[in-house]
FITORTOR-506329 format. One line per 5 residues: for each residue x, y, z of N, C-alpha, C. Coordinates in steps of 0.2 Angstrom, whole numbers. Layout:
BEGIN
X/Y/Z/X/Y/Z/X/Y/Z  ...
***
This chain:
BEGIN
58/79/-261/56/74/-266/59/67/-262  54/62/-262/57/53/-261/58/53/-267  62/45/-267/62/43/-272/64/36/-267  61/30/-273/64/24/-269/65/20/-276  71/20/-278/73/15/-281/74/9/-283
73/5/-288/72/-2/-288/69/-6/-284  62/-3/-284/59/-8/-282/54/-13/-284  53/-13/-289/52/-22/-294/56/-21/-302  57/-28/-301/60/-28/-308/58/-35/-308  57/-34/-317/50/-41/-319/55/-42/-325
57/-47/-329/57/-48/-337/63/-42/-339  68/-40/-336/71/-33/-337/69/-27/-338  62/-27/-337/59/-21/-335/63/-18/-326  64/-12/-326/63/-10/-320/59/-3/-318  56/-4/-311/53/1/-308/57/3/-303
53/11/-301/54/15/-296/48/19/-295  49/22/-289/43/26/-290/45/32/-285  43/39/-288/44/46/-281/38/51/-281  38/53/-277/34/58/-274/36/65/-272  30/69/-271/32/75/-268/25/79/-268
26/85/-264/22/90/-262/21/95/-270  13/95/-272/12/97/-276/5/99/-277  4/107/-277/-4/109/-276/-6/110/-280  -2/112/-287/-4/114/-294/-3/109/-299  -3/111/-305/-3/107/-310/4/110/-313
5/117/-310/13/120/-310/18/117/-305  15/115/-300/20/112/-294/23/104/-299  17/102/-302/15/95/-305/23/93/-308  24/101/-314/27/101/-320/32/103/-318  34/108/-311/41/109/-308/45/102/-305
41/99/-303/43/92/-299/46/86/-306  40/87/-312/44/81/-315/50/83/-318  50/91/-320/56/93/-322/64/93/-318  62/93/-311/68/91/-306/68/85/-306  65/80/-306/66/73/-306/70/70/-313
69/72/-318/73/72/-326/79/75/-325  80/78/-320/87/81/-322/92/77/-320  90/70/-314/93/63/-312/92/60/-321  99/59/-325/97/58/-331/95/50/-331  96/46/-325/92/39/-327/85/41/-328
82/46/-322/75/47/-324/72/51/-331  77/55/-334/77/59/-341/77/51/-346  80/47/-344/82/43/-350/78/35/-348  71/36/-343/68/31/-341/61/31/-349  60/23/-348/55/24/-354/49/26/-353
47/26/-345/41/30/-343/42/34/-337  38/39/-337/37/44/-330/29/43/-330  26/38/-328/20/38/-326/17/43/-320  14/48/-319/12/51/-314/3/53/-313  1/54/-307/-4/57/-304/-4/62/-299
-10/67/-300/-10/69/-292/-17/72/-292  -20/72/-284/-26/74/-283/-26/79/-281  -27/86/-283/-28/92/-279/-34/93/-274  -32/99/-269/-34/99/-264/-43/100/-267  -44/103/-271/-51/103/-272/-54/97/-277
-53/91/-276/-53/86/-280/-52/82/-286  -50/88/-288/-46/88/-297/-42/83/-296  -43/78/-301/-37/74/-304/-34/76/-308  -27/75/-310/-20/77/-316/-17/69/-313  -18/67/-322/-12/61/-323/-9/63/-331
-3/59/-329/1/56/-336/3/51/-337  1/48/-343/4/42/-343/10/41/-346  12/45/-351/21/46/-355/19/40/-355  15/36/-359/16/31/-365/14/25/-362  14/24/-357/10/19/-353/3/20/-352
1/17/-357/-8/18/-357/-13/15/-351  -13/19/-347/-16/16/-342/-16/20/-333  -8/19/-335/-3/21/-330/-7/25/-326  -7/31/-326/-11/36/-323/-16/35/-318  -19/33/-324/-27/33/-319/-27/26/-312
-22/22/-315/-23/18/-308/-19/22/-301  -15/26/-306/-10/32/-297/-18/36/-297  -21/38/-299/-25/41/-298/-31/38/-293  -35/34/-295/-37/27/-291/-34/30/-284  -27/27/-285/-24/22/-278/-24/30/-273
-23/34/-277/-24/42/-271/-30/45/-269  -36/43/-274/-42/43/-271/-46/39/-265  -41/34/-266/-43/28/-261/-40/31/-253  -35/33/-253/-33/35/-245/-33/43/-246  -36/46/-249/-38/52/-248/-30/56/-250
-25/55/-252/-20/60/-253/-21/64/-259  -21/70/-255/-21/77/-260/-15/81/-261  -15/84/-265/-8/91/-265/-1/87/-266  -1/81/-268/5/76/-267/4/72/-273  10/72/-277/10/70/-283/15/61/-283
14/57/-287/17/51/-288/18/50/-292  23/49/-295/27/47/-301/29/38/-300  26/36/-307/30/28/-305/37/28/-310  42/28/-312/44/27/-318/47/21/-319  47/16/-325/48/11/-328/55/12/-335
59/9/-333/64/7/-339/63/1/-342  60/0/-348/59/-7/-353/63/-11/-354  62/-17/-354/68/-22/-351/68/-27/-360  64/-25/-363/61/-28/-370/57/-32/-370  54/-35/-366/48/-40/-365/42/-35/-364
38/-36/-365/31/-34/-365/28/-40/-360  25/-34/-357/23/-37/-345/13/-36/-347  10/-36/-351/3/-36/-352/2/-33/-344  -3/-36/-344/-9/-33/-335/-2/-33/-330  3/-37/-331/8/-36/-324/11/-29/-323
10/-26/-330/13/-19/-329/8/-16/-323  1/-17/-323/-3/-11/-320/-1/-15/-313  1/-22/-311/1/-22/-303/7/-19/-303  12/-21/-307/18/-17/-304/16/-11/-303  15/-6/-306/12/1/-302/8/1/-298
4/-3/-296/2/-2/-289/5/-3/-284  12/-7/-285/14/-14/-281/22/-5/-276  20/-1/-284/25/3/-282/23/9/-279  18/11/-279/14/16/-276/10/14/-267  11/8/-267/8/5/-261/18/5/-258
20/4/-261/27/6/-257/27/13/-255  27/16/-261/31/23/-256/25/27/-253  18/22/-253/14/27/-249/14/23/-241  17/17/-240/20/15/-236/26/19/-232  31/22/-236/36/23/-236/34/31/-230
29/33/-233/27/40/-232/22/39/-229  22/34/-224/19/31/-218/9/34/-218  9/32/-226/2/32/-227/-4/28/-228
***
């Protein structure tokens, strides 16, 4: 599991984002369960996630951020990453981020797909 910590913070919103090696939809749900048991990420206001299985199947979740998903989703179809799941999570800062929500999740996913020298 990565994870890369604090990296944007908007309006007292904060983001992060982690990943990991996942070729089921059970890998999917053993992963976010280990990630939650870090209780800042149990007690984050979202665990935004996608992933592309190896036979082309998408799995996202948005946990309440409408949207959330399908832009990780996008963003892993665009460089082909399969079997590898990404998680953005957000802590709500009480301001509402309109459209800046969706680049900050990109803005975090383009990190750690950098970070994972992809």
């Amino acid at each position: 599991m990565q994870q890369l910590l604090g990296v944007i913070s908007d309006r007292g919103s904060k983001y992060a984002v982690s990943g990991g090696s996942a070729a089921s939809r059970e890998d999917v749900d053993a992963f976010l369960k280990s990630l939650k048991r870090d209780k800042r990420f149990a007690r984050a206001t979202h665990n935004s996630w996608a992933v592309l299985l190896s036979d082309g199947t998408p799995h996202k979740g948005d946990d309440g951020e409408s949207g959330a998903g399908m832009v990780i989703v996008r963003m892993l179809e665009r460089v082909v990453l399969k079997d590898h799941v990404i998680v953005v999570t957000r802590w709500y800062g009480g301001k509402h981020l309109g459209g800046d929500r969706f680049r900050h999740v990109q803005d975090c996913v383009h990190a750690y797909l950098s970070h994972i020298g992809v």
